[in-house]
KEKE-3310 file (N, C-alpha, C; in steps of 0.2 Angstrom, whole numbers, plus 5000, padded with zeros to 4 digits):
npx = (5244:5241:5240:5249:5257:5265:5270:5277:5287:5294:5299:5307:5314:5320:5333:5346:5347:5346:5337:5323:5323:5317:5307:5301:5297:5290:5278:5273:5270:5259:5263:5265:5259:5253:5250:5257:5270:5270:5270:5282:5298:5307:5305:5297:5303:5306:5296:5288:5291:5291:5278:5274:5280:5271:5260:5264:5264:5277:5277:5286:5278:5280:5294:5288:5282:5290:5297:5286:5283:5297:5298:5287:5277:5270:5257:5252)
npy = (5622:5627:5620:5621:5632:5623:5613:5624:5624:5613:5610:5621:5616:5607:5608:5616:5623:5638:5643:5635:5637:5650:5649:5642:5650:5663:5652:5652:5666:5666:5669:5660:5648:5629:5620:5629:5625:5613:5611:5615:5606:5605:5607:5599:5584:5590:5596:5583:5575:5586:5585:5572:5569:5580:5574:5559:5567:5573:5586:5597:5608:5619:5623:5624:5635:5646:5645:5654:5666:5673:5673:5675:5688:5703:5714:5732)
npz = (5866:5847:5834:5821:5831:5835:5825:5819:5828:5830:5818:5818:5825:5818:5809:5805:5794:5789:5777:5783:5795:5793:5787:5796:5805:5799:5798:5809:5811:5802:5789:5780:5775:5781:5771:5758:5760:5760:5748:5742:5738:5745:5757:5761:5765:5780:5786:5784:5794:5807:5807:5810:5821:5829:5831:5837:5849:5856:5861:5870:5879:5887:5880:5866:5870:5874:5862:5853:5860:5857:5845:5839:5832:5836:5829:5835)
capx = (5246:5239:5243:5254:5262:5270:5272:5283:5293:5297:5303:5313:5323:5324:5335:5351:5347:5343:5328:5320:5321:5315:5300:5295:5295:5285:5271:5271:5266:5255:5266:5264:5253:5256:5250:5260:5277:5272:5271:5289:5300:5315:5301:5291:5304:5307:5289:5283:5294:5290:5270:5276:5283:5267:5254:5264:5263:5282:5281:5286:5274:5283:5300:5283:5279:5297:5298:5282:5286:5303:5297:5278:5279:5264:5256:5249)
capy = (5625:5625:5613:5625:5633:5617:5610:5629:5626:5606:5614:5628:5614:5602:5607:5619:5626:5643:5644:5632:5642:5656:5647:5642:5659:5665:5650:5655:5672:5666:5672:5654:5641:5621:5618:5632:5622:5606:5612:5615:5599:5607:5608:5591:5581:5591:5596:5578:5575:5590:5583:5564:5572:5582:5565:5556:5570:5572:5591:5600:5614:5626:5626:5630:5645:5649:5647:5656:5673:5673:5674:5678:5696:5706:5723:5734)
capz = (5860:5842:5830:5819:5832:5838:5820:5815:5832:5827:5810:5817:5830:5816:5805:5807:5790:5788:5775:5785:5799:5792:5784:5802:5808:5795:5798:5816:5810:5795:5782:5775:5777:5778:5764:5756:5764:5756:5737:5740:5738:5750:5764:5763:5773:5787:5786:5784:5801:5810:5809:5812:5828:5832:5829:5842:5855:5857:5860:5875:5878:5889:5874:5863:5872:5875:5855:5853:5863:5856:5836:5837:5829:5837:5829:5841)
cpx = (5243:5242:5250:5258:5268:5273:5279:5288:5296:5300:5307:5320:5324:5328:5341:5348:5341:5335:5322:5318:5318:5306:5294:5294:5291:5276:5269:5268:5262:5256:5265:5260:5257:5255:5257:5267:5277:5271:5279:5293:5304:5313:5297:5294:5303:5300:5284:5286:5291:5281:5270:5275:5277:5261:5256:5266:5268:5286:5281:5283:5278:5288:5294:5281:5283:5298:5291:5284:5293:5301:5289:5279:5269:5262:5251:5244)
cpy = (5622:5621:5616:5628:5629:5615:5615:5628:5619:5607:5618:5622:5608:5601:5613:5626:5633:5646:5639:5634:5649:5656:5647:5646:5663:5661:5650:5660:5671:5671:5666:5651:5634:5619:5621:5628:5617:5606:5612:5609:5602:5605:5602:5588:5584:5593:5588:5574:5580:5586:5577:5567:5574:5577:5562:5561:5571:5578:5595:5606:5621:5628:5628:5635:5648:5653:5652:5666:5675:5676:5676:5687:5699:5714:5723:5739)
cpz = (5854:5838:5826:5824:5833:5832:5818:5820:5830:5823:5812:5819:5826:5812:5809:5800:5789:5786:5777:5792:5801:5789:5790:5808:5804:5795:5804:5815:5806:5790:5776:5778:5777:5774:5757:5756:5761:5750:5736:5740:5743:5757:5767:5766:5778:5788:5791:5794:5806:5810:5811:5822:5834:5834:5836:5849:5862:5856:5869:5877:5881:5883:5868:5862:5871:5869:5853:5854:5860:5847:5833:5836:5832:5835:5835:5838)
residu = (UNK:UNK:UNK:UNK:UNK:UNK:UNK:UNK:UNK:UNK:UNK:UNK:UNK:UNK:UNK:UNK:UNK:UNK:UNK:UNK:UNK:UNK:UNK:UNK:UNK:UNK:UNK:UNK:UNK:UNK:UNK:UNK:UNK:UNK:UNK:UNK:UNK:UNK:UNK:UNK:UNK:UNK:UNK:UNK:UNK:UNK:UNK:UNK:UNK:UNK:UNK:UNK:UNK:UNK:UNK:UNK:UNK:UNK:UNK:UNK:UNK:UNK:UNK:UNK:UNK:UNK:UNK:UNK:UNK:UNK:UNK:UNK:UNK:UNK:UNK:UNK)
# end
């Protein structure tokens, strides 16, 4: 898995909060960027968390995929 999908599935399972799970379905599809994510202050924790996470190599790949297929938006 690519470094952002992992970092947008970290962010969706780490918060309960809605606009933070909305953000990391949006950086799934590249509606936004990481960068984009860290100009906003709401988003720099769980952010700055979500890539802590990803650095020590503390992600599960299949629940990646699982998240992936589930929120990856495909046109045809």
């Amino acid at each position: 898995m690519d470094k952002v999908t992992c970092i947008a599935y970290l962010l969706y399972h780490s918060s309960t909060s809605q606009d933070i799970r909305e953000k990391a379905i949006q950086l799934l599809n590249g509606d936004v960027s990481i960068r984009d994510l860290k100009r906003n202050a709401a988003f720099q924790a769980p952010l700055i968390l979500a890539e802590s996470l990803y650095r020590k190599n503390n992600v599960d790949k299949l629940q990646v995929q699982r998240f992936a297929e589930e929120f990856l938006l495909l046109e045809v």
